[in-house]
C-alpha positions as CSV (number, residue, x, y, z in Angstrom):
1,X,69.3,149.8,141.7
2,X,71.4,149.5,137.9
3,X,73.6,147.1,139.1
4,X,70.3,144.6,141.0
5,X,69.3,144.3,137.6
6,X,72.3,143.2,136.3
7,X,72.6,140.8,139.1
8,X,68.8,139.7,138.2
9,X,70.0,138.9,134.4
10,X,73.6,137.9,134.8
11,X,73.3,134.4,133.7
12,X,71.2,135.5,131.0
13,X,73.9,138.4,129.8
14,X,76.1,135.4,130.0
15,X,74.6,132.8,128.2
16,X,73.5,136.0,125.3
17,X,77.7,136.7,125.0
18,X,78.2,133.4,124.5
19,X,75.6,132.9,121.1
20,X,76.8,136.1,119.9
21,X,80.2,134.3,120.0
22,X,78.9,131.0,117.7
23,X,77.1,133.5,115.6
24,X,80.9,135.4,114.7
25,X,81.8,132.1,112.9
26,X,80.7,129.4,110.5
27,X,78.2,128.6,109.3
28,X,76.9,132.3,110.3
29,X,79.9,134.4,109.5
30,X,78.3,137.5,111.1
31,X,80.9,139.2,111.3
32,X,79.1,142.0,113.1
33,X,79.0,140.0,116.0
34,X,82.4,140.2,116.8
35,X,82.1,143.5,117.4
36,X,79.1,143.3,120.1
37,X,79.4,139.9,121.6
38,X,81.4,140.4,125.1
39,X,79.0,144.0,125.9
40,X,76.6,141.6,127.5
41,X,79.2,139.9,128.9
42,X,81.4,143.1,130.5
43,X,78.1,144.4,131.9
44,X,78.1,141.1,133.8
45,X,81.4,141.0,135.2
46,X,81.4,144.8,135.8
47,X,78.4,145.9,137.3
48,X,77.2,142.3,139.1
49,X,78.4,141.9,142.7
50,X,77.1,138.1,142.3
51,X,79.6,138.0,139.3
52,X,82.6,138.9,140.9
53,X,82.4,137.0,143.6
54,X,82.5,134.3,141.6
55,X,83.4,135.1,138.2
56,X,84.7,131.4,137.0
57,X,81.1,129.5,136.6
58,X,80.2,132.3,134.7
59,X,83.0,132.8,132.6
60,X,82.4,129.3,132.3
61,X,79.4,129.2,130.8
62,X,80.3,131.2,128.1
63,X,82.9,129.3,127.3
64,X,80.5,125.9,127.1
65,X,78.3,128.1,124.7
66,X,81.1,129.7,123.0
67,X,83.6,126.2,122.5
68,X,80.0,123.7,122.6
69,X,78.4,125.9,119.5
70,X,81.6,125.9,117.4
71,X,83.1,123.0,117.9
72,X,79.9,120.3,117.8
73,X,81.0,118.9,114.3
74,X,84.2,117.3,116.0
75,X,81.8,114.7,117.6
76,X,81.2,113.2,113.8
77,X,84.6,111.3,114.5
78,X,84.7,111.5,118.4
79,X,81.8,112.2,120.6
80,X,83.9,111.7,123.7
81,X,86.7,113.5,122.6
82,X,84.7,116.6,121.6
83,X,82.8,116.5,125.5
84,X,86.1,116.5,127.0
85,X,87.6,119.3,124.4
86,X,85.0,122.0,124.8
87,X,85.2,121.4,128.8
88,X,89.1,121.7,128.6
89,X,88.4,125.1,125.9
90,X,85.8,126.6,128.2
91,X,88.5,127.3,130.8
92,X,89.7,130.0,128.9
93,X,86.8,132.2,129.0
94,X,86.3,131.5,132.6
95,X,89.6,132.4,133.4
96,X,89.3,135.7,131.6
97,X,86.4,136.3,133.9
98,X,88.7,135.7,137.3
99,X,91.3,137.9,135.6
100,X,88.9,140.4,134.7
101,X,87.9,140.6,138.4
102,X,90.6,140.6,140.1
103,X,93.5,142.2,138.3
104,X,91.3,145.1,136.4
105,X,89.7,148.2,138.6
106,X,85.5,147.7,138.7
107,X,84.7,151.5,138.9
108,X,86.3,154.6,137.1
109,X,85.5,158.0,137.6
110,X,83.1,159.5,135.1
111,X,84.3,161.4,132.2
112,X,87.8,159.9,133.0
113,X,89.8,157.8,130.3
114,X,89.9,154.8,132.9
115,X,87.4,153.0,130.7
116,X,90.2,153.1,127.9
117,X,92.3,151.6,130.7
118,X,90.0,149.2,131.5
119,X,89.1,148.0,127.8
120,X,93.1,147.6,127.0
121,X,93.7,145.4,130.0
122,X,90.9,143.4,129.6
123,X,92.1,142.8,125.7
124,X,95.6,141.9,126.7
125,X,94.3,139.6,128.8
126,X,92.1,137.9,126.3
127,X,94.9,137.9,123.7
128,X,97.3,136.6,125.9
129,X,95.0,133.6,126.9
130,X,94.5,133.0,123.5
131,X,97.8,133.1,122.3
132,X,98.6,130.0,125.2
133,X,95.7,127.8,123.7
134,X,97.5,128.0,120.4
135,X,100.4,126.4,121.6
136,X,99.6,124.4,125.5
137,X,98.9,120.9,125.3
138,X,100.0,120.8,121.3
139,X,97.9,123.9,120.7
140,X,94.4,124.3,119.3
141,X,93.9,127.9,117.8
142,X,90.7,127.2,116.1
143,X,88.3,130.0,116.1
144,X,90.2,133.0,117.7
145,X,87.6,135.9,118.4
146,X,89.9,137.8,115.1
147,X,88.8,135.0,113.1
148,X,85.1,136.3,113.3
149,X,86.5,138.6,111.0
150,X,87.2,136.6,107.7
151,X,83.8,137.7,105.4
152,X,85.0,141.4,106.4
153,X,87.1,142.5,103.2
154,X,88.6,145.5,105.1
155,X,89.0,144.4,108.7
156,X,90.0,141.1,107.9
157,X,93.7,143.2,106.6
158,X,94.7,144.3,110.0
159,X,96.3,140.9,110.2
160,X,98.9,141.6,107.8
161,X,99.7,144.0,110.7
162,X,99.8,141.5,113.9
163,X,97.8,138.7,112.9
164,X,94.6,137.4,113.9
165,X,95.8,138.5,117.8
166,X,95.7,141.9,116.6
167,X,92.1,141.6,115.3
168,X,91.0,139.9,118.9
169,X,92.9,142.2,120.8
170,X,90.8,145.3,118.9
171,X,87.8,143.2,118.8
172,X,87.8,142.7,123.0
173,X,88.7,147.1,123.2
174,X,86.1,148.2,120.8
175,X,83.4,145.9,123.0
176,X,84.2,146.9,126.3
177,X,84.3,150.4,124.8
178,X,80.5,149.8,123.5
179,X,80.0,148.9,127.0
180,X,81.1,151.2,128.9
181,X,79.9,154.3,126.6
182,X,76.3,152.2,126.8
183,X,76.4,152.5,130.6
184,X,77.4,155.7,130.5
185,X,74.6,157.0,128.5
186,X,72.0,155.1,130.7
187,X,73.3,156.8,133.8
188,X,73.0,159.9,131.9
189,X,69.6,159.8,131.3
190,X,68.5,157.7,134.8
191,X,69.6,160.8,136.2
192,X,67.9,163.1,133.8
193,X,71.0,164.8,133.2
194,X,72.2,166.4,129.6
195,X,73.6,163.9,127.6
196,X,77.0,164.9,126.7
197,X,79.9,162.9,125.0
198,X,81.2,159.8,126.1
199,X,84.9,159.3,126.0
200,X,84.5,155.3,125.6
201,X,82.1,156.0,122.6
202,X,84.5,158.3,121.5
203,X,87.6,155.8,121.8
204,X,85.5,153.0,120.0
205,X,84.5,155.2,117.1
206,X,88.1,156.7,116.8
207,X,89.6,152.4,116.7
208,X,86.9,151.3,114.1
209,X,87.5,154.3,112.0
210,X,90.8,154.4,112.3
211,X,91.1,150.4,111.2
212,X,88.6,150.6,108.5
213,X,91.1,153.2,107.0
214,X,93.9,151.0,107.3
215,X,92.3,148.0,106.2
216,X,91.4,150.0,103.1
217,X,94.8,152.1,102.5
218,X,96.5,148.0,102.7
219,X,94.0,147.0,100.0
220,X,95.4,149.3,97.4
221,X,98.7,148.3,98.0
222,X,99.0,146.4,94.2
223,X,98.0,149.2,92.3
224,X,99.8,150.1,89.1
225,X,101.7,146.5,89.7
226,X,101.6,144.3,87.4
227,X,100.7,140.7,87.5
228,X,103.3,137.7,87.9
229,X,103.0,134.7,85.2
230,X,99.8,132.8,84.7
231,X,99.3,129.3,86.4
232,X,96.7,127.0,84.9
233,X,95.6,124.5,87.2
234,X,92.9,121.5,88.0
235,X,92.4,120.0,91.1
236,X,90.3,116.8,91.4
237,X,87.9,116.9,94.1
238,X,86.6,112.9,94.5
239,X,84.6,113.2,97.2
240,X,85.9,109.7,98.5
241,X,84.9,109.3,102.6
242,X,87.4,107.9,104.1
243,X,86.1,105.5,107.3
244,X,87.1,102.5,105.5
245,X,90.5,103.9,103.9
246,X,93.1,100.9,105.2
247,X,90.9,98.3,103.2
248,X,92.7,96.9,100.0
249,X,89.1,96.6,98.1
250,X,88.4,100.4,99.2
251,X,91.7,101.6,98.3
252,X,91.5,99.6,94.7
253,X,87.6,101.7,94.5
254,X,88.9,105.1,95.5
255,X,92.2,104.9,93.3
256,X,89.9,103.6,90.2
257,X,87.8,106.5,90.9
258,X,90.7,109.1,90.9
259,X,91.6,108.2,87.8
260,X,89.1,107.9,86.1
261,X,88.0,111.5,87.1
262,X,91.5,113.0,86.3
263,X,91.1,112.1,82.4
264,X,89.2,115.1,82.6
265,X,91.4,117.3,84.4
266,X,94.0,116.3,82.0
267,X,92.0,117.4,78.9
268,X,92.2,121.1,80.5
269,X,95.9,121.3,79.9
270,X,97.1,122.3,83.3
271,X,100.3,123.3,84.4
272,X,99.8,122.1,87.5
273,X,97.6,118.9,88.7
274,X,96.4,118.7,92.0
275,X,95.1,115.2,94.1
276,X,93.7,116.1,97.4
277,X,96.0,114.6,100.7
278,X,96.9,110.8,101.1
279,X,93.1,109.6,100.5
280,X,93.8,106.5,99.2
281,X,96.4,105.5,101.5
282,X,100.0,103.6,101.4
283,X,102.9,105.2,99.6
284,X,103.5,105.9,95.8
285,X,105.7,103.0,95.7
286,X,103.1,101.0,96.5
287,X,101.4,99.2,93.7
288,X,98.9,100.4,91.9
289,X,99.2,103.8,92.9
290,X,102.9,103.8,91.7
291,X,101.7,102.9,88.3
292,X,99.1,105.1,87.9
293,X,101.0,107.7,89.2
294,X,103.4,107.1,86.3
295,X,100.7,106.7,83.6
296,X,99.7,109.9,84.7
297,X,102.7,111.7,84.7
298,X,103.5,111.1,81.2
299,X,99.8,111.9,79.8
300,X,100.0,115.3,81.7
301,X,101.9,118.0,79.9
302,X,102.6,119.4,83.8
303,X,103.2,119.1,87.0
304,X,101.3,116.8,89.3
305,X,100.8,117.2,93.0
306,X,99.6,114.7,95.1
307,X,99.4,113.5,99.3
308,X,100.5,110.1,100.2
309,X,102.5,108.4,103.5
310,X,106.1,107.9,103.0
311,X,107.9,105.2,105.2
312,X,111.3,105.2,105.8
313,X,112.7,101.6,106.3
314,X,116.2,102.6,107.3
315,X,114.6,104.8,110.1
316,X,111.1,103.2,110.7
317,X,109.6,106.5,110.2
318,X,106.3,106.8,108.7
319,X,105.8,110.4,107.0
320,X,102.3,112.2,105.5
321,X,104.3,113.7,102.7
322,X,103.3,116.0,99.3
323,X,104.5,114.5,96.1
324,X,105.9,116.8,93.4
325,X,106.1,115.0,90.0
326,X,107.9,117.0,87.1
327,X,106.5,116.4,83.7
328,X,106.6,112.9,82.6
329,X,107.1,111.9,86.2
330,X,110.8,111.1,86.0
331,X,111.6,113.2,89.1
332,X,110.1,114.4,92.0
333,X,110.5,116.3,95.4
334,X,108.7,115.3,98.6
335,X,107.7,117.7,101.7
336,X,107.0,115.9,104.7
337,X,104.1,117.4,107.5
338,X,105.8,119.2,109.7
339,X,102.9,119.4,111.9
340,X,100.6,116.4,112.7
341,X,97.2,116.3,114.4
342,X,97.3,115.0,117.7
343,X,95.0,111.5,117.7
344,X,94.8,111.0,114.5
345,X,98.4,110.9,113.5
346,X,100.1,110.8,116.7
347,X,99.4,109.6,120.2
348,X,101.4,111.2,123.0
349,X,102.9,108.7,125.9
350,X,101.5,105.7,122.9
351,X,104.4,103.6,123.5
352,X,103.8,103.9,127.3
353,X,100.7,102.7,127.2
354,X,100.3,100.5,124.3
355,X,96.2,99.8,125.5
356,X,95.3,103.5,124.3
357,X,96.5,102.6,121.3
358,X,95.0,99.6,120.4
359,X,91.7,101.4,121.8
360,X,92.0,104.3,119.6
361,X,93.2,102.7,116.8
362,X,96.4,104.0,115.9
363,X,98.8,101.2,115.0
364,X,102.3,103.3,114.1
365,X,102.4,107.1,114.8
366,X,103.2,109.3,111.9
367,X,106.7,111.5,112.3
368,X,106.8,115.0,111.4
369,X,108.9,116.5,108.5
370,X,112.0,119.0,109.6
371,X,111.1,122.3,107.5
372,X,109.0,123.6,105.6
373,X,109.9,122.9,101.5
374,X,109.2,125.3,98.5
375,X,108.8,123.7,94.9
376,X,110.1,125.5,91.7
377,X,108.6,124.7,88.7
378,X,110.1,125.8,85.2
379,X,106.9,126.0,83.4
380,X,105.6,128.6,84.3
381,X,108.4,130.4,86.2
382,X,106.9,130.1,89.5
383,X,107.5,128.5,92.9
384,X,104.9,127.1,96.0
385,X,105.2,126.5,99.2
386,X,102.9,122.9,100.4
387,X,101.0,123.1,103.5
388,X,98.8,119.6,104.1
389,X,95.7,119.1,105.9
390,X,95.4,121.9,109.2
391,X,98.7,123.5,108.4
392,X,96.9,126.5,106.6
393,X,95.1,127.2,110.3
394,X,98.8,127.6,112.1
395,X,100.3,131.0,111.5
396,X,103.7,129.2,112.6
397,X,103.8,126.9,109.6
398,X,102.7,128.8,107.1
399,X,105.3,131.7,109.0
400,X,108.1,129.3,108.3
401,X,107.0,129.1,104.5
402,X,106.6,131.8,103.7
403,X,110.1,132.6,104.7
404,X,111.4,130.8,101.3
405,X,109.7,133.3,98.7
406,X,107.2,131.1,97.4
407,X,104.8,132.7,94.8
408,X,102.2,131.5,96.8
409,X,101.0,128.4,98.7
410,X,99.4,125.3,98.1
411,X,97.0,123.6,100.3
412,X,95.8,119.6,100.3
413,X,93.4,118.8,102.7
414,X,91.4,115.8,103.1
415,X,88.3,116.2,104.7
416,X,86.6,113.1,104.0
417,X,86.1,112.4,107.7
418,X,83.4,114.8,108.3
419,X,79.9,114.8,106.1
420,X,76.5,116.0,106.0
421,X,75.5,119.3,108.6
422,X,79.3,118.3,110.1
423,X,81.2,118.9,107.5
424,X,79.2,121.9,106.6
425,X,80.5,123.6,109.4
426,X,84.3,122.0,109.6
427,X,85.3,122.9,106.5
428,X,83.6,126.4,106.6
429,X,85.5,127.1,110.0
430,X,89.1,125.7,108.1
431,X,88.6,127.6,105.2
432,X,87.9,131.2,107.2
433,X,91.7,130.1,109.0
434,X,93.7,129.7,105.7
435,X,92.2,132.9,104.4
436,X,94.4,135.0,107.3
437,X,97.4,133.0,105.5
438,X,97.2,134.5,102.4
439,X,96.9,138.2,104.4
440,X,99.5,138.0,106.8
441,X,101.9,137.0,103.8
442,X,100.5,139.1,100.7
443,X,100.5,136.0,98.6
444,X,97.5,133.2,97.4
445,X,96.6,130.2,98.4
446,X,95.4,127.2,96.1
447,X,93.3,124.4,98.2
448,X,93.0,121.0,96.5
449,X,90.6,119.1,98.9
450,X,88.8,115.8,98.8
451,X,85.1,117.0,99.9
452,X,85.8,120.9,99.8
453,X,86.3,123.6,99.7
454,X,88.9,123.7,96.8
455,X,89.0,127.5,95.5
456,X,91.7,129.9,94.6
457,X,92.1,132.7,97.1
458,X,93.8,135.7,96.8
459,X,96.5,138.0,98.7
460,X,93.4,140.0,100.2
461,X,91.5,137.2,101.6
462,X,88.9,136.7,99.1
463,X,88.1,133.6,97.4
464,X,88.1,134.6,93.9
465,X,87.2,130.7,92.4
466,X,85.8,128.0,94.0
467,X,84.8,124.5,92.8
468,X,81.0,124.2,92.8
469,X,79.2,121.4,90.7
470,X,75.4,122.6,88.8
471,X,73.0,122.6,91.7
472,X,75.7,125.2,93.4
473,X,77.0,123.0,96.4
474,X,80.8,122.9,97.4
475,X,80.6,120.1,100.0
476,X,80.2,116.4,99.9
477,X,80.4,117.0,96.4
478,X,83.0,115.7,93.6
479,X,83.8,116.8,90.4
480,X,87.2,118.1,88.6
481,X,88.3,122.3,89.7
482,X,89.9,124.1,87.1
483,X,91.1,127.8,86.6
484,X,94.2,130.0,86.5
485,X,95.9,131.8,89.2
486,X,98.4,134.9,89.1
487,X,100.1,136.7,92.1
488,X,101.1,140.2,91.9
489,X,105.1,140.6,93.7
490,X,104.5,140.0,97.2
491,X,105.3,142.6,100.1
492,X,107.1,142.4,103.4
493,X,103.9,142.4,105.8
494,X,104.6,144.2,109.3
495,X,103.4,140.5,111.0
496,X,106.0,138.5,108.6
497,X,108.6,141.0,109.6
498,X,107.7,141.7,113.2
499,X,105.3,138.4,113.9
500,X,103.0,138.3,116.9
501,X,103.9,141.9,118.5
502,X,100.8,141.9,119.8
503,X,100.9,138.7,121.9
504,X,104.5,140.0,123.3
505,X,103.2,143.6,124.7
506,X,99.9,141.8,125.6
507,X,102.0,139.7,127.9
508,X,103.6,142.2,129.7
509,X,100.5,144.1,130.0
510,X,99.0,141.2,132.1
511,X,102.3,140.7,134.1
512,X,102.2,144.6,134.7
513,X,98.9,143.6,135.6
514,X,99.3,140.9,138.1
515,X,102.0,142.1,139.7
516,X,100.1,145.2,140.4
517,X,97.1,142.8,142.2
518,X,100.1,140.7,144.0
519,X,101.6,143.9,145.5
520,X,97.9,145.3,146.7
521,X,97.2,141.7,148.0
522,X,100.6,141.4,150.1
523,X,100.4,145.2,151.3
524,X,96.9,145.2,152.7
């Protein structure tokens, strides 16, 4: 009679699983949701016969929900592109489902630890799954069920111990442990029996506690340290859109407007002045930008950052490269992206089929740079690793840079092509990815973007300063971001040490687990 009524409601537990899911990440940040959104899903795939017969539409439909909710904003550049994306991201969920089913035992005896079994497999499962959308087809990690966990000051550190997979893979235990214990308990009380303890309830109390006190014991890990040298910065946030960035008029507009709003910045004295990623567009041999980058080079007492292309006429390579100008602009050092977004700066098979091109639009693809690059600046004494537009999403990347001892990194973004309830959401999902950066590497992150969110944040994940102009809004907004940023010595994290352990015994888990189903298929 239990499990007719989950049968009655399965859709319904579905489609419930699948707005907790949006409601984990911007704009709604409920963190708390993270922790509860898959019990309505489990009791679905667990206790409905209708479900497991065929778990994939259902799974399914989570995903639409899940992918549809948090990935809308996309559609404010391509509307088709987004409809095919989310289709393409709800496999995953759905796949989880058919996993689930067939690979994981449905019943477990009571008072047994099965149910700890259970909520393990099922989380390797997820993790792995989500550790192959980060890299198949390009990759597109966006929005990893760990994520959900950015506004939470203490859980959010469990990545310097596996990364965000780490987070998921607890996040997926502790729900099916809610689950389970919650079924549990019903039974208990359907049958009018004593209600005693439950072992899942147990488990799930005994994981939260256990990584709230780690989370906490990692906070406390600078205390009695004392403070590297002081950076003073100012980043100009112009607030240029960029839809009609390869016309010369626009280009003559936005670069007038840059300058005129980095008079300003200059007055604050910074050691280190930030523009936003190639928003103007061309190359700072180009003219004008070339003489205004000169002009202000020597009117700045510091350093001065800035995105641009690069092309290589020996090669016929085009590059989206950060600019490091030393004081007076005599000399600088160039980092080229190392990773490029797929459509907007490359188009794979392009030369094979020249018509997609011309279609979408995308005259000469953009190469990618080698390695990463860390800059050294004598005044102060400190050095950065650059990350430009998405890199601060990709644990790889930043992985890579962080391998050169920077001080700390240094993000420019250019966000121009999203605006209004779009961007809102966009840049809200981007920042919430660069803040496991700054955890899984014990150092800060400065973000210098052209419509937000340009703020400081720190080694634990918090934004500490953020550019916000007098009615309190951060996006779609322009104005000059100044403050100072100090690091304390950064630490040898477990993940930059040991990486994505996690994803590794996760793996094997669900091989372990397959071939188990493979050898009860071919023995029957």
């Amino acid at each position: 009679m239990f499990d007719r009524w989950f049968d009655s409601y399965r859709w319904w537990l579905c489609a419930f699983s699948g707005l907790l899911l949006v409601a984990s990440f911007p704009p709604f940040s409920c963190s708390t949701a993270g922790w509860v959104a898959l019990v309505p899903a489990w009791w679905a795939i667990s206790r409905s016969e209708q479900v497991r017969r065929n778990p994939i539409r259902y799974g399914y439909l989570i995903g639409l929900i899940y992918f549809g909710g948090v990935f809308w904003w996309i559609s404010n550049v391509t509307a088709i592109g987004t409809f095919f994306l989310v289709l393409y991201l709800a496999l995953y969920p759905a796949i989880w489902f058919l996993l689930v089913a067939r690979f994981i035992p449905q019943t477990c005896e009571e008072g047994s630890i099965c149910a700890i079994y259970r909520a393990m497999a099922a989380a390797a499962l997820w993790v792995t799954l989500e550790w192959w959308r980060s890299w198949f087809l390009t990759g597109f990690n966006w929005n990893e069920l760990g994520v959900s966990q950015a506004p939470s000051i203490i859980f959010r550190q469990l990545a310097a111990f596996g990364g965000v997979h780490l987070i998921s893979f607890v996040l997926v235990t502790v729900n099916i442990l809610w689950a389970e214990g919650l079924l549990g308990i019903a039974k208990t009380l359907r049958e009018k029996r004593v209600v005693r303890a439950s072992v899942p309830f147990a488990a799930a109390l005994f994981i939260v506690a256990g990584c709230f006190a780690l989370g906490w014991h990692h906070l406390q890990r600078h205390q009695g340290e004392v403070r590297g040298p002081e950076l003073r910065f100012a980043c100009v946030q112009p607030n240029i859109p960029q839809l009609q960035s390869e016309a010369a008029s626009y280009r003559e507009e936005a670069l007038d407007k840059m300058e005129k709003m980095t008079v300003p910045a200059i007055a604050t004295h910074p050691d280190l002045l930030l523009w936003p990623e190639a928003i103007i567009g061309g190359g700072v041999w180009d003219h004008p930008l070339n003489e205004a980058i000169q002009e202000i080079s020597q009117a700045s007492n510091g350093y001065f950052l800035l995105g641009a292309e690069d092309y290589d006429y020996h090669t016929r390579k085009l590059y989206n490269c950060a600019f490091l100008y030393s004081p007076g602009g005599e000399e600088f050092e160039i980092y080229r992206k190392t990773r490029l977004v797929i459509l907007g700066e490359f188009l794979p098979w392009g030369d094979w089929f020249p018509w997609i091109r011309t279609a979408i639009g995308i005259g000469i693809d953009f190469t990618p740079g080698d390695r990463p690059q860390r800059f050294v600046m004598s005044k102060p004494k400190m050095s950065f690793a650059p990350l430009i537009c998405f890199e601060d999403t990709l644990p790889e990347v930043a992985n890579k840079a962080a391998r050169l001892n920077p001080d700390f990194f240094v993000t420019i973004t250019n966000d121009g092509w999203y605006w209004g309830l779009c961007a809102d959401w966009g840049i809200r999902q981007h920042l919430n990815h660069a803040i496991f950066r700054c955890i899984e590497h014990d150092r800060p992150m400065l973000r210098c973007a052209n419509t937000g969110v340009s703020c400081v944040i720190d080694a634990n994940g918090s934004v500490v300063q953020r550019y916000q102009n007098d009615a309190g809004s951060e996006i779609d907004v322009g104005g000059v971001f100044s403050g100072t940023l100090a690091a304390y010595p950064s630490h040898e994290t477990v993940y930059e040490a040991w990486g994505d352990w996690i994803v590794l015994i996760s793996a094997l888990f669900s091989l372990m687990l397959g071939t188990r189903f493979c050898y009860q298929l071919f023995t029957l």
